[in-house]
C-alpha positions as CSV (number, residue, x, y, z in Angstrom):
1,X,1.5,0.3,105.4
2,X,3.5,-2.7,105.4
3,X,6.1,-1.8,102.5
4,X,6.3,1.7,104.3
5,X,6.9,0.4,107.4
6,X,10.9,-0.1,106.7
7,X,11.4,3.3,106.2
8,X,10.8,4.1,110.2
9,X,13.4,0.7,110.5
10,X,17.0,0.8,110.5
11,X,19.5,-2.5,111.2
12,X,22.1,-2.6,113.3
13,X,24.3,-5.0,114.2
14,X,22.5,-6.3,117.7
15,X,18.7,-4.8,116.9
16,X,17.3,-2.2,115.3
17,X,16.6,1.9,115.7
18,X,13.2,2.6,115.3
19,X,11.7,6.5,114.1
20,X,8.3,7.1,116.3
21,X,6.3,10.1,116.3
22,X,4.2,9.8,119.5
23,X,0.8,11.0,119.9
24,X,0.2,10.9,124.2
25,X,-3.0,11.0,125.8
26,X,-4.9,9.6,122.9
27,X,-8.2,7.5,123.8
28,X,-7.0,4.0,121.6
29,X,-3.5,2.9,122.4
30,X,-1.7,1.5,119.0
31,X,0.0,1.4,116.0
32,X,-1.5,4.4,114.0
33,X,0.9,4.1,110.6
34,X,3.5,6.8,109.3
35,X,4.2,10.0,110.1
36,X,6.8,11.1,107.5
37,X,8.9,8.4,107.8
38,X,8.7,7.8,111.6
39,X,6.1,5.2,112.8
40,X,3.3,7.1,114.8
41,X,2.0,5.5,118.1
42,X,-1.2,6.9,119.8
43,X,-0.9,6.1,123.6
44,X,-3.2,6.8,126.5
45,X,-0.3,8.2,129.0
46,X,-0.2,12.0,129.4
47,X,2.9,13.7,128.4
48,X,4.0,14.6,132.1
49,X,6.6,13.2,134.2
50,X,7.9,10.6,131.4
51,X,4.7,8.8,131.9
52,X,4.7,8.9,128.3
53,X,8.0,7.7,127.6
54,X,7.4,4.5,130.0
55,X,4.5,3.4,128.6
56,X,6.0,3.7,125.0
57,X,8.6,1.6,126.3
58,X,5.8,-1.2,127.6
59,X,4.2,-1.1,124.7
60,X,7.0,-1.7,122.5
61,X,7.6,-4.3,124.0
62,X,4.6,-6.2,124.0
63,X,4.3,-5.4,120.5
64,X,7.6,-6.7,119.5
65,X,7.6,-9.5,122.2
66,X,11.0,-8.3,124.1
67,X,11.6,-8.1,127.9
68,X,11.3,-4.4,128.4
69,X,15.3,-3.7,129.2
70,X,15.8,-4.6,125.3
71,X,13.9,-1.2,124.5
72,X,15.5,2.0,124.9
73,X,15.2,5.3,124.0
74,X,17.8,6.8,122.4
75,X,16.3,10.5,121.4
76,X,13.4,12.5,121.9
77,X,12.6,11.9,125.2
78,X,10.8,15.6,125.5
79,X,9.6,15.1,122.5
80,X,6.5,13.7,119.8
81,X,9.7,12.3,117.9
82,X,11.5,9.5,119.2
83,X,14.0,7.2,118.3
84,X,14.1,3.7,119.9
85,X,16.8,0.7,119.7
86,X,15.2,-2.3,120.1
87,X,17.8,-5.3,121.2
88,X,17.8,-8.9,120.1
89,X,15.6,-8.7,117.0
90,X,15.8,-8.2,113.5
91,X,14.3,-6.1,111.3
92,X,12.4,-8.6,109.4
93,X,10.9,-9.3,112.8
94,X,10.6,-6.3,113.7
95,X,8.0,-5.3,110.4
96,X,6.0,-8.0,111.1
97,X,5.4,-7.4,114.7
98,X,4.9,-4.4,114.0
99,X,2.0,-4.5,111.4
């Protein structure tokens, strides 16, 4: 997965955007690999009341080892696809936290 990886990645000037397709309620919590091009993310929250959303948030950033006010969702928040800026890192960083 790692070469793949960068396609769910995209730089920008202070972070960078990151494609997720979400899978909620799921019994493991991780990083599951590619969906398309998005990153896909199994997570034990149910998809009600942006439970969801807020534990995606957590878990980004424990994986990519940012205070959780650098995440933020920028798309999708009713949906399986997202799109996430992360603040304060590169993308370089980013893939290998993310592995």
């Amino acid at each position: 997965m790692p070469e793949e990886l960068r396609q769910a990645l995209t730089p920008a000037e202070n972070g960078v955007y990151i494609s997720l397709h979400i899978q909620p309620g799921a019994k493991r919590e991780g990083v599951t690999g590619l969906f398309g091009t998005a990153l896909k993310i199994a997570l034990n929250a149910p998809p009600v009341d942006g439970k969801a959303n807020a534990a995606l948030l957590r878990f980004l950033a424990g994986k990519l080892k940012l205070p959780k006010n650098n995440i933020e969702l920028c798309s999708g928040a009713s949906s399986r696809d997202k799109r996430v800026f992360a603040a304060g890192i590169t993308i370089d960083q980013a893939e290998e936290r993310l592995k």
